[in-house]
Residue frames as qw, qx, qy, qz and C-alpha x, y, z in Angstrom:
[[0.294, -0.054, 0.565, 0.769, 14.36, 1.76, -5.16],
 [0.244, 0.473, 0.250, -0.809, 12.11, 3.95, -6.31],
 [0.352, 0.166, 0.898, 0.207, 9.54, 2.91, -9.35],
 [0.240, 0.849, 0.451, 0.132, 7.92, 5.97, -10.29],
 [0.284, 0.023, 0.154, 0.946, 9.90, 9.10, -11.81],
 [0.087, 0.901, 0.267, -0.330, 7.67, 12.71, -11.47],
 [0.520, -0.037, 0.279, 0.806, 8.44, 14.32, -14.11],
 [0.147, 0.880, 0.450, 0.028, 7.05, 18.14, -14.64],
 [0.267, 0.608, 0.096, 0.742, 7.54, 21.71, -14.86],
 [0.328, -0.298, -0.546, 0.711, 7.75, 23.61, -11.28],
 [0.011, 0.229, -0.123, -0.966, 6.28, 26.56, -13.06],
 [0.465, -0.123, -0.569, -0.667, 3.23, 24.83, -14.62],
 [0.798, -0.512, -0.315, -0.045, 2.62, 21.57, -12.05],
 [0.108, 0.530, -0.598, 0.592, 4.70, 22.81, -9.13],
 [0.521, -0.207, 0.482, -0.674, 2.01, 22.11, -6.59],
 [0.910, 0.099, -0.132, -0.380, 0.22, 19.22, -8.38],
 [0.720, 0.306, -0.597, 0.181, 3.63, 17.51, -8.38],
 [0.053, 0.420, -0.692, 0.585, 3.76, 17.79, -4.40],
 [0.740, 0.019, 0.398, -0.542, 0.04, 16.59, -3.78],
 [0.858, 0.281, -0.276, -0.329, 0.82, 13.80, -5.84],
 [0.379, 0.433, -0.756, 0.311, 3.81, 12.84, -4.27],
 [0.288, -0.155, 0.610, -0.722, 2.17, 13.04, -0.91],
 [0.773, 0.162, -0.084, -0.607, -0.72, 11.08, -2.29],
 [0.788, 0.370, -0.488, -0.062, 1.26, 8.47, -4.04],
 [0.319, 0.418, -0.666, 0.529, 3.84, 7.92, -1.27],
 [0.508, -0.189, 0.317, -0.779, 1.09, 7.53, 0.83],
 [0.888, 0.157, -0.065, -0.427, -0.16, 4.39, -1.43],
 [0.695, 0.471, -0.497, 0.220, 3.25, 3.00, -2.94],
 [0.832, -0.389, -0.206, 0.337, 5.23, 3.65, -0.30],
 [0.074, -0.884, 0.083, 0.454, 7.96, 6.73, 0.53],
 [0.406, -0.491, 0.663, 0.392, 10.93, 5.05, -1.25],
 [0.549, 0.370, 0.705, 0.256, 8.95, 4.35, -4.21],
 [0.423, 0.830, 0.356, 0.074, 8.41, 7.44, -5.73],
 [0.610, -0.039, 0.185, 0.769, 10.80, 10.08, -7.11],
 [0.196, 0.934, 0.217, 0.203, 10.49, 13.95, -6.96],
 [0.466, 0.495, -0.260, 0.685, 13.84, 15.93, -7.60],
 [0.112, -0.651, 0.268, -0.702, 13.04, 18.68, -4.65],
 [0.743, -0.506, 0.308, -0.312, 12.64, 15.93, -2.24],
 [0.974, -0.179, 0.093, 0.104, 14.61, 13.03, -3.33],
 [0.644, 0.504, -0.301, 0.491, 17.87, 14.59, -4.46],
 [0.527, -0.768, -0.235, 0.280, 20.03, 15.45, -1.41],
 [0.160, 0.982, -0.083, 0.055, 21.76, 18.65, -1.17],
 [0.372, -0.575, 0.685, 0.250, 25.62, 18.65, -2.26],
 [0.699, 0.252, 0.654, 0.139, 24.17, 15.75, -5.23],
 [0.068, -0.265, 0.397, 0.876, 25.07, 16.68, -8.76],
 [0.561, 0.342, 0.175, -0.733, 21.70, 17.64, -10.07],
 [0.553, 0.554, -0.463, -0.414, 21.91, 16.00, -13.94],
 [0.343, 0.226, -0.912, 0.013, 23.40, 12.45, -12.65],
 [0.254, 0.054, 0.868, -0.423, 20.95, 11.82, -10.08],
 [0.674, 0.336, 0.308, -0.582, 18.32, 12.54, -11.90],
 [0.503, 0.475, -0.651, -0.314, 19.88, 10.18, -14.84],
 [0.018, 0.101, -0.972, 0.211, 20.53, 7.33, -12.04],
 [0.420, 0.155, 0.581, -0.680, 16.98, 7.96, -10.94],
 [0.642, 0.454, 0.070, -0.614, 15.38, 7.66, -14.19],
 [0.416, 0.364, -0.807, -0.208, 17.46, 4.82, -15.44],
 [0.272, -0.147, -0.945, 0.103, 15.86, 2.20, -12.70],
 [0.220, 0.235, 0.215, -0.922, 12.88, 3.88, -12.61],
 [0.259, 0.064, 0.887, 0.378, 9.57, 1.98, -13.72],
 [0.249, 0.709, 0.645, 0.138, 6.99, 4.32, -14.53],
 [0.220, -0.134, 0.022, 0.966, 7.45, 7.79, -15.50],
 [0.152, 0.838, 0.429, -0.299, 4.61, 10.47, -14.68],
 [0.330, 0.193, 0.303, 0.873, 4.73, 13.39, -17.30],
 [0.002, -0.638, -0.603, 0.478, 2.66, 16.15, -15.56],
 [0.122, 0.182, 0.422, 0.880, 1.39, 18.47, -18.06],
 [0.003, 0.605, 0.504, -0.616, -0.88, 21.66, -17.26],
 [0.385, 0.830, 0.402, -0.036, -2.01, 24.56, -19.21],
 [0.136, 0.950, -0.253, -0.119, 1.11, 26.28, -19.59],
 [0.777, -0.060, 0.544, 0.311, 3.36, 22.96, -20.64],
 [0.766, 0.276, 0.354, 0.460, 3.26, 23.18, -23.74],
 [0.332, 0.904, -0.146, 0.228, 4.14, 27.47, -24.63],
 [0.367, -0.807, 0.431, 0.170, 7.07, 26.80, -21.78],
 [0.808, 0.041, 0.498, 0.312, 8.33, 23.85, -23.91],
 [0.504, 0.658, 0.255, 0.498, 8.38, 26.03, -27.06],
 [0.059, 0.963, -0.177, 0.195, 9.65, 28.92, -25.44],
 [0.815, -0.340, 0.447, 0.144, 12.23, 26.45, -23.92],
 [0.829, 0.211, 0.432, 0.285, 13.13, 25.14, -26.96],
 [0.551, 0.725, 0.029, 0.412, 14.19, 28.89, -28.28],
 [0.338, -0.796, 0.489, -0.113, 16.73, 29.40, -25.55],
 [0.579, 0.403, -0.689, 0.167, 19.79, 27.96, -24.90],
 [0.337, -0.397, 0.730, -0.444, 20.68, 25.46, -22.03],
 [0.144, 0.060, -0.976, 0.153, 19.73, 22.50, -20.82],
 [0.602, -0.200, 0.107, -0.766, 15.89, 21.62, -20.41],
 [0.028, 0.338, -0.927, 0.157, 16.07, 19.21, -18.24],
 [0.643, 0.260, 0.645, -0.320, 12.19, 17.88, -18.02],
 [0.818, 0.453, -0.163, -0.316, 12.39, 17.66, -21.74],
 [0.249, 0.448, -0.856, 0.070, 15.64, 15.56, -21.47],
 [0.297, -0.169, 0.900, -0.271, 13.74, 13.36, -18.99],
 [0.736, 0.298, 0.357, -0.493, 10.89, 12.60, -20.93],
 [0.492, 0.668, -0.468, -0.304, 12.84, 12.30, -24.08],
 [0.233, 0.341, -0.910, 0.029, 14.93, 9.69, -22.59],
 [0.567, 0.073, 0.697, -0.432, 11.74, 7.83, -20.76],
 [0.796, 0.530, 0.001, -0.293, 10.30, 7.44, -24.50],
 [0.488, 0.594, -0.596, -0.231, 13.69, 6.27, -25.91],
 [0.137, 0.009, 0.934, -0.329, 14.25, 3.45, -22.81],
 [0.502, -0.138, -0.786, -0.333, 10.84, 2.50, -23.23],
 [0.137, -0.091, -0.872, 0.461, 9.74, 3.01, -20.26],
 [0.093, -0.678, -0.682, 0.256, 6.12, 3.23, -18.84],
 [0.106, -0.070, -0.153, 0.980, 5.35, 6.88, -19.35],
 [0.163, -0.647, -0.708, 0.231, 2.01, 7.93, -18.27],
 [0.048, -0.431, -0.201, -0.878, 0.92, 11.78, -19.60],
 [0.288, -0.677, -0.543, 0.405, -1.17, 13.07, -16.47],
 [0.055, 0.589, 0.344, 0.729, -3.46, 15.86, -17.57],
 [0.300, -0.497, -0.591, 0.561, -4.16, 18.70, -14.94],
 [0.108, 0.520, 0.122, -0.839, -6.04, 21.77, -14.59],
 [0.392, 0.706, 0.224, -0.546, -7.86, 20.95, -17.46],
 [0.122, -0.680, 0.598, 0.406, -5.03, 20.43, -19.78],
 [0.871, 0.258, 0.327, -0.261, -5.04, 18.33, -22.52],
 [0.687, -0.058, 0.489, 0.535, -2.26, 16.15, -24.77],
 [0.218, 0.693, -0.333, -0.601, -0.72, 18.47, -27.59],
 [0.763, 0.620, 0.053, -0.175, -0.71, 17.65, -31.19],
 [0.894, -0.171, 0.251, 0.328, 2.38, 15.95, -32.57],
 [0.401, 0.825, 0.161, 0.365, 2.96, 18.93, -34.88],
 [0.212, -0.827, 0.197, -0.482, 3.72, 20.95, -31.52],
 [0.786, -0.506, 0.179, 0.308, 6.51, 18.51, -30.20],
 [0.013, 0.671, -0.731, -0.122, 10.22, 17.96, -30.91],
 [0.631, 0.309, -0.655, -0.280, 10.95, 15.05, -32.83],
 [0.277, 0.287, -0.817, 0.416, 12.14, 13.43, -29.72],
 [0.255, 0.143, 0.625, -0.724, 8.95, 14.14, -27.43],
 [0.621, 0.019, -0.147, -0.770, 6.42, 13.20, -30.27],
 [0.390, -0.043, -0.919, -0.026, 6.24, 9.48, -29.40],
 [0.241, 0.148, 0.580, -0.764, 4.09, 11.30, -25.42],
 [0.497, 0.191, -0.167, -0.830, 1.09, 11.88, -27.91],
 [0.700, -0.072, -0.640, -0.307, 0.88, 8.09, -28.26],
 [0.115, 0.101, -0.830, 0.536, 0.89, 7.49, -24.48],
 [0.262, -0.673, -0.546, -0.425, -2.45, 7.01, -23.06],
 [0.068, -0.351, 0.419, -0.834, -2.92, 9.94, -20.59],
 [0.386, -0.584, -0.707, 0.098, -5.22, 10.09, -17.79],
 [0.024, 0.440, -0.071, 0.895, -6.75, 13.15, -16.15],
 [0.345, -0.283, -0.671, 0.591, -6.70, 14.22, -12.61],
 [0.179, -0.788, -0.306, -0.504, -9.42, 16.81, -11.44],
 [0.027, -0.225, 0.636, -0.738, -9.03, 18.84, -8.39],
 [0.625, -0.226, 0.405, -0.628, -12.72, 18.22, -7.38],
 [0.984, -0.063, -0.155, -0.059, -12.65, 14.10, -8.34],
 [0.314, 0.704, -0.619, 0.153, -8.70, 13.75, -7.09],
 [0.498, -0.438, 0.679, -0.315, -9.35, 10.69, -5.17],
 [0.851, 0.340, 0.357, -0.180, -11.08, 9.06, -7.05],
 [0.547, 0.757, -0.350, -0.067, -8.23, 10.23, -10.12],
 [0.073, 0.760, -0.631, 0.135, -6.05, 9.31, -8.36],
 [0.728, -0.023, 0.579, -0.367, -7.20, 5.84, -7.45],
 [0.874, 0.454, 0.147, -0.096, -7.42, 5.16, -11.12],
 [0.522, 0.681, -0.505, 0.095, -3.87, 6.17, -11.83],
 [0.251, -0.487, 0.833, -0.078, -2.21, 3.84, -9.07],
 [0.812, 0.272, 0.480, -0.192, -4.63, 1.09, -10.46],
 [0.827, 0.533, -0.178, -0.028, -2.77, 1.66, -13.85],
 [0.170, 0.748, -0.631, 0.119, 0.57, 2.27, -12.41],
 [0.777, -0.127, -0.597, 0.153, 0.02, -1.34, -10.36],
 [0.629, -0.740, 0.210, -0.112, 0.55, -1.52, -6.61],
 [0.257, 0.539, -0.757, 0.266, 4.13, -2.78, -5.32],
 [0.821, -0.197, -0.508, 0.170, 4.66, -5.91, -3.48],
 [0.149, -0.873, 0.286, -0.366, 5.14, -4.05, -0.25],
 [0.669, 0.052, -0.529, 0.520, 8.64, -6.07, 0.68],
 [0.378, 0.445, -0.532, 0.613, 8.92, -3.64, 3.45],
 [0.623, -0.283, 0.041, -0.729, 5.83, -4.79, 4.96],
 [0.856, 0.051, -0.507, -0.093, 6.85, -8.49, 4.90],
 [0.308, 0.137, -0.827, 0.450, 8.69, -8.36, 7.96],
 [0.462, -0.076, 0.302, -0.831, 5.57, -6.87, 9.82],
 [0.855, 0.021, 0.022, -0.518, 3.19, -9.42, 8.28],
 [0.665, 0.150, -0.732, -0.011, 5.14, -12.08, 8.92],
 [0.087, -0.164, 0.704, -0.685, 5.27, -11.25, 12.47],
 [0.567, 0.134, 0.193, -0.789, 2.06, -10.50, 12.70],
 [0.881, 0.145, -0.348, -0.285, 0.98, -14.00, 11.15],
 [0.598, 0.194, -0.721, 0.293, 3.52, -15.94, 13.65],
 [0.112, -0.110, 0.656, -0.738, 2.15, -14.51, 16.66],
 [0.673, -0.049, 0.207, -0.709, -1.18, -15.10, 15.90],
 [0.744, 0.154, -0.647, -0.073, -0.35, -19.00, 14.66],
 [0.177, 0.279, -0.737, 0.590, 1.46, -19.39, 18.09],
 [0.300, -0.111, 0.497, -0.806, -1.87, -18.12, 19.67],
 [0.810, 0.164, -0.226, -0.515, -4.20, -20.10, 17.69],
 [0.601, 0.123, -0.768, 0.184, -2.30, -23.42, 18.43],
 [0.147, 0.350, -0.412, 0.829, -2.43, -22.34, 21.72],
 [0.502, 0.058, 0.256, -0.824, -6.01, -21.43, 22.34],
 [0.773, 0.129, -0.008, -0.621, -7.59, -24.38, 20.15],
 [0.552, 0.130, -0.823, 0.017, -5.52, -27.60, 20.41],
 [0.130, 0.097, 0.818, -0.552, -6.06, -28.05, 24.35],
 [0.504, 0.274, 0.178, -0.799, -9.96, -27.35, 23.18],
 [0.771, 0.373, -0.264, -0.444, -10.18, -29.60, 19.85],
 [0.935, -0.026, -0.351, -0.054, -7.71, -32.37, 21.36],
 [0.496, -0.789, 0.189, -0.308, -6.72, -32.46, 24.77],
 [0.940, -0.276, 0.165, 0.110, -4.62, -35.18, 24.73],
 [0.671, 0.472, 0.125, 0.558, -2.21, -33.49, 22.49],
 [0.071, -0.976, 0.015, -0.207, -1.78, -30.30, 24.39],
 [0.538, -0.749, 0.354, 0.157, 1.44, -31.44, 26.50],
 [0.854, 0.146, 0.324, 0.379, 2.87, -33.06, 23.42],
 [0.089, -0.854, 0.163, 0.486, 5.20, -30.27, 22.59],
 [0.204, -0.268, 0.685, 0.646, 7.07, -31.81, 19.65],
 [0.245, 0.397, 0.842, 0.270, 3.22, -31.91, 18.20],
 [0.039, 0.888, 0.158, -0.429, 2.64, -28.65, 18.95],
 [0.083, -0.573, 0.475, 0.663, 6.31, -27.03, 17.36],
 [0.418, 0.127, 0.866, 0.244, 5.36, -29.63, 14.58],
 [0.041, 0.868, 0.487, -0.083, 1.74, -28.01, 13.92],
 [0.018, -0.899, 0.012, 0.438, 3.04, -24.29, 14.35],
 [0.178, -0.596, 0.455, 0.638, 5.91, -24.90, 11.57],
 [0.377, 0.278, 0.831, 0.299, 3.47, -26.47, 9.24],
 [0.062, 0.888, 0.443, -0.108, 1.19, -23.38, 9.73],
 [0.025, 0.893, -0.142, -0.427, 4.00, -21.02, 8.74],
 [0.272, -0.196, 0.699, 0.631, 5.11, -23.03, 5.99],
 [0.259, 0.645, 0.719, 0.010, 1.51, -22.75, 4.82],
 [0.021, 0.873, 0.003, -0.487, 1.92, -18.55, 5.40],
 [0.370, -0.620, 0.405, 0.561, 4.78, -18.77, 3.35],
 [0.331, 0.398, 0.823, 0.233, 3.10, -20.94, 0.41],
 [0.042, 0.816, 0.514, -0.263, 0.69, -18.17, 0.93],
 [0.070, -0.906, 0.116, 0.400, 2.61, -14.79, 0.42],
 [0.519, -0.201, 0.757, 0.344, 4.61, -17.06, -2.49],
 [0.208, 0.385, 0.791, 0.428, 2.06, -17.08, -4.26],
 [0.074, -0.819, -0.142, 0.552, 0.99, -13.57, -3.44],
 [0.213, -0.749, 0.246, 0.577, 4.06, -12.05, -4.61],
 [0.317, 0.093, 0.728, 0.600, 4.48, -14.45, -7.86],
 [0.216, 0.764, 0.606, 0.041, 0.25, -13.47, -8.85],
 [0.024, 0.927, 0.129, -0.352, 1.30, -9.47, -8.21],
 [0.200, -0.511, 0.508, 0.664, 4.61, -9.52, -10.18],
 [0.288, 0.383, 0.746, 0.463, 2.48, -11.34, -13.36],
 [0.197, 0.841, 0.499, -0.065, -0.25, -8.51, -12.95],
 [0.057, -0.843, 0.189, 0.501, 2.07, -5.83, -12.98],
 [0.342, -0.222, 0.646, 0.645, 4.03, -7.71, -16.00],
 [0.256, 0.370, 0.755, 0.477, 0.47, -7.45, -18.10],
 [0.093, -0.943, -0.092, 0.305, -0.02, -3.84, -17.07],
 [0.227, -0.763, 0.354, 0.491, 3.36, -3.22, -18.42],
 [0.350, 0.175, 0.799, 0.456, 3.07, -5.43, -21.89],
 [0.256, 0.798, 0.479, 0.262, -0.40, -3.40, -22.92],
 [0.108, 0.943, 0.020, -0.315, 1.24, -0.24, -22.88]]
């Protein structure tokens, strides 16, 4: 379920919004992040996925370059549907995380120069990405957005932490007490204490990351 929402202008951050994906998705994870030209699939009705998406969505990027803010106003005197101002609009009205990500230089507009609906962004704190510091930027924005509890990593490191219990029992009971090696119901004994320990372990992992991420999400 994805947990970050891209939200930009193709025409302003086209590219930035693809090296970020590729960046992010890289950190988070694929299924965490959300960018329309890759996560909608073709045949999907444009307007509802991106409503489903952005309803269980928990941070919303607002990418915003040097030519955001005249397309918004020139946006805003045409008819149709602008559909990155609908998503931001409705990320401010849900409350949700929304994160202003300044590029190329760009910088937050003056509340004068929103819609009524889009002047709450101005109180978001932004953060700006350079092209020659973008690791480092980009470091700092997954550090606000919070890492995920990577559930889809838990079957791997659980393996990985039962084979190597197995081998440790293995290798250092016949060594540290020799009289116990053939005692097999002290062995199985031993090994399922050592992966109720793991479990104790990654318990209390998973409780420590969901509080950090809840007081990441309380100061904004």
């Amino acid at each position: 379920m994805p947990i970050v929402f891209l939200s930009y202008r193709r025409n302003d951050t086209g590219g930035e919004a693809g090296r970020l994906t590729d960046a992010l998705q890289y950190k988070l994870g694929q299924r965490l992040v959300f960018r329309d030209v890759i996560s909608i699939s073709p045949g999907d009705q444009f307007d509802t996925a991106l409503e489903k998406q952005l309803a269980i969505a928990k941070v919303v990027l607002v990418l915003i370059g040097t030519t955001w803010l005249g397309e918004l106003q020139r946006r805003l005197a045409e008819e149709g549907t602008d559909f990155h101002r609908v998503e931001v609009a409705t990320a401010l009205r849900e409350r949700k995380r929304v994160i202003p990500v300044l590029l190329r230089g760009a910088a937050l507009p003056p509340p004068a120069a929103l819609p009524e609906d889009l002047q709450a962004l101005t109180k978001c704190q932004a953060i700006t990405i350079r092209d020659e510091s973008w690791t480092a930027d980009i470091e700092r924005l997954i550090d606000a957005i919070g890492h995920p509890y990577r559930w889809d990593l838990l079957f791997i490191r659980t393996l990985i932490a039962l084979v190597s219990i197995i081998l440790t029992v293995w290798k250092l009971v016949p060594q540290l007490a020799p009289d116990l090696a053939a005692d097999y119901g002290f062995l199985r004994g031993f090994v399922f204490t050592l992966v109720i320990a793991y479990g104790l372990v990654e318990s209390v992992m998973a409780y420590r990351h969901f509080q950090r991420l809840k007081r990441l999400r309380e100061r904004t």
